[in-house]
C-alpha positions, 0 to 999 in steps of 0.5 A: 599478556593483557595486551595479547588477549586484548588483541585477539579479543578484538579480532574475534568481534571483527571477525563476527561483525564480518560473519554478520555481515556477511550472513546479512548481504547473502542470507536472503537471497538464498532463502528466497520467499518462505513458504507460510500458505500456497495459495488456492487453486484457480477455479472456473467459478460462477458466482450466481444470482448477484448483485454486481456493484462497480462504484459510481456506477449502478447496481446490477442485481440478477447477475452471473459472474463467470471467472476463468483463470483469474480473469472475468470473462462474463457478466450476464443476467442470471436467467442466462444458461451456465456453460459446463465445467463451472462451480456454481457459488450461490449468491443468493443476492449477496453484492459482489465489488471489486477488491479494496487496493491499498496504493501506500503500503510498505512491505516488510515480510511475506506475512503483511500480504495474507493478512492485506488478503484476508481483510479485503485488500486484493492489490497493493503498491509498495512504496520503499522497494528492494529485490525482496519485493520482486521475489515475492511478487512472482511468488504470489503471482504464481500461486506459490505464496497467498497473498495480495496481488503486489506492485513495487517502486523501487528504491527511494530516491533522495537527495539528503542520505536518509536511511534505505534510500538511495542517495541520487546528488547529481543528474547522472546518478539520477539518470542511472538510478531510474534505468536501475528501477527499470532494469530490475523490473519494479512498477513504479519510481519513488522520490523522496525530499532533499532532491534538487531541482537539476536531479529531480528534472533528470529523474522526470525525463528519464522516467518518461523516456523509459515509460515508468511513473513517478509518484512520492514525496514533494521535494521543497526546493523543487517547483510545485507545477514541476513535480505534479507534471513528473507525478501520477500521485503526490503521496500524503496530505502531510506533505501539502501542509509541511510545504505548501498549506500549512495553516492555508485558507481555504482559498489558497487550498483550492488553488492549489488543488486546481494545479492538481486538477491541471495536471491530473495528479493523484493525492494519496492522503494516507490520513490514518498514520498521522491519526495514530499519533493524535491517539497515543499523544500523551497517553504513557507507555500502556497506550501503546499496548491497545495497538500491539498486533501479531500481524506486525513483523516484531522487528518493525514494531520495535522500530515502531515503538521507538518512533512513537516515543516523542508522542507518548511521552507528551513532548508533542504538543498534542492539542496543536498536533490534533488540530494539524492532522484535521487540517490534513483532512480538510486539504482533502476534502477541499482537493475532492471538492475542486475534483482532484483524485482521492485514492486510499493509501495507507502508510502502514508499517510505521507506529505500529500500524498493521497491514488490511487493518490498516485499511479500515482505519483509512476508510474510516477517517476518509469519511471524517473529512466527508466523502461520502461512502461511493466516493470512498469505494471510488478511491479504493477501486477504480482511482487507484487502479487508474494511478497503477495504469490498470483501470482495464485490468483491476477495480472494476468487475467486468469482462477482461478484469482480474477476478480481485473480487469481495463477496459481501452480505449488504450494500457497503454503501449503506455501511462501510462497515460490512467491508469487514464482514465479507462472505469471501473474498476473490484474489486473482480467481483464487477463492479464499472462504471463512476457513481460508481466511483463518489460515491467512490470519495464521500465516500473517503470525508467522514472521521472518526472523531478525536478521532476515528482516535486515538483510531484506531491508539493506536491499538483498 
């Protein structure tokens, strides 16, 4: 009799593992994207009497900004007559800038890009991507979702089996992987640590013959020149100090930054991740609490917390640990010196880290390594615009860009701070005032549930 029920005890979990299963592979794509805000509607606007402010270029004050179907069709003096059928926004001298674009971000949910909206951020590029990312690319860009323009990699590419990637051990799998990131419409391809120097060469020209870039991680076994050939950006400064400038002088620092230079590669330097471990370093489990955000899917904070547990508990070593990170910093302030392209990304959605604020932190600590505030505006507007090959279209405010747009009351190069503190902000000619920004705030709290979080994240 035991023995009986035991059986069918165990026939009922199996059959509610598969049910679980089943209900993770074939929830998401039947949900599609959830509805949290539509977007506003595109205006023919006139933003009057401005100061237009493209970074590293002169001010322009007195001028008209006409938006037209989410694209900026003229910038004239304000003395000039209006055509008919435009809403006048007064400016009243208030400085008009491009839109802040986060270049590393990973997105987990609908929410994470209303609330990158709603702190300036106009344009991201997911760096872990699956078909949920597609989905809600063509929401947003159809107005049916609010929330910050998207470009997505594809799936990760590696060679070690870490989880969510795709595993690519051979130079046909390569060669199928990157026509995969093709064919399913994604912006950009990934490459993650692990592979060898014969795949890693498979996905470079095959990515070149299909005409999609390739930016990532720097594989150890692969040569430097190699993978900056492949690469539009290396991403994070963490990775030059694991392989290459760990503990390095500053002479073998600039030496390295002029093989970037030679080969016009990018460093996204995702600083302010790392930052986040030097402040909860030591500090116990109530350290965690100060980073606790409602704009953080609930399953990623979990993930979060546990990732950040060898650092709270002290196991780090938390002096050596902060003077690592500095180091971090110094390699991008020698790499701007030697003219390598900064540009800002973040690396949100690990430790607790939330998406737009994020951003802030990250401008933050570019100015502690000693960029100055246009050289920073510089690598959240025109540089990243370039990498994602849209320098004619996004991050500046000129004729034929998208209307991404920030509406601010102060020159942000005097104080980065007035970044925060915007009168409105413009996302693809959509006009988003204090109370649409109330509400992005409130849609970026609505998160998906758990098993959706899943489900989207095993690649549905």
């Amino acid at each position: 009799m035991f023995r009986t029920t035991l059986k069918w005890l165990l026939a009922a979990v199996l059959i509610v593992l598969l049910a679980l299963a089943l209900l993770l592979w074939f929830l998401p794509p039947a949900v599609g994207v959830r509805a949290l805000m539509t977007a506003p509607d595109q205006e023919q606007l006139a933003l009057f009497d401005v100061t237009v402010l493209n970074p590293g270029e002169a001010p322009q004050p007195g001028q008209t900004v006409l938006i037209q179907a989410g694209t900026i069709i003229a910038v004239q003096p304000s003395d000039m007559p209006l055509p008919s059928g435009y809403r006048r926004m007064e400016g009243a001298g208030r400085w008009v800038m491009p839109g802040l674009i986060d270049l590393h971000a990973h997105v987990f949910d609908e929410s994470d890009l209303a609330v990158m909206v709603a702190y300036g951020v106009t344009a991201t590029r997911n760096m872990m991507g699956n078909p949920f990312h597609l989905r809600v690319r063509t929401a947003i860009a159809e107005g049916r979702l609010a929330g910050a323009r998207l470009f997505s990699a594809g799936p990760t590419l590696d060679g070690t089996g870490a989880p969510l990637h795709r595993v690519v051990s051979t130079q046909e799998q390569a060669v199928e992987a990157v026509r995969a990131v093709v064919a399913n419409g994604f912006d950009l391809v990934k490459v993650y640590d692990g592979v060898s120097p014969e795949v890693f060469a498979a996905i470079a020209d095959e990515a070149k013959a299909q005409g999609i870039a390739v930016a990532g991680h720097l594989p150890s076994n692969v040569a430097l020149d190699s993978i900056l050939a492949a690469y539009v950006s290396v991403e994070h400064a963490e990775e030059l100090w694991q392989n290459d400038l760990r503990e390095a002088d500053d002479a073998t620092i600039d030496q390295v930054a002029a093989r970037f230079v030679a080969h016009d590669t990018a460093l996204v330097g995702t600083l302010q991740i790392v930052q986040r471990l030097v402040e909860v370093c030591g500090g116990g489990e109530s350290e965690l609490r100060k980073y606790e955000s409602p704009y953080i899917n609930p399953l990623i904070a979990g993930m979060g917390r546990m990732g950040l547990q060898p650092w709270v508990s002290g196991e780090i070593d938390c002096v050596e640990f902060a003077t690592t990170v500095r180091h971090m910093g110094r390699i991008v302030e020698r790499f701007h010196r030697a003219g390598v392209r900064i540009a800002l990304g973040t690396d949100y959605g690990p430790h607790l880290t939330a998406p737009g604020i994020s951003v802030h932190s990250e401008l933050q600590q570019l100015a502690r390594t000693g960029l100055t505030s246009e050289e920073i505006l510089i690598a959240a507007t025109r540089t990243p615009a370039a990498i994602l090959g849209r320098s004619q279209t996004l991050g500046r405010v000129a004729v034929g860009h998208a209307a991404d747009l920030l509406l601010l009351a102060n020159d942000p190069r005097q104080d980065l701070a007035t970044l925060q503190r915007f009168d409105a902000v413009i996302a693809d000619g959509r006009v988003y005032g204090p109370r649409e920004q109330e509400k992005l705030l409130s849609a970026g709290s609505d998160h998906a549930g758990i098993l959706l979080t899943i489900g989207r994240m095993l690649g549905r």
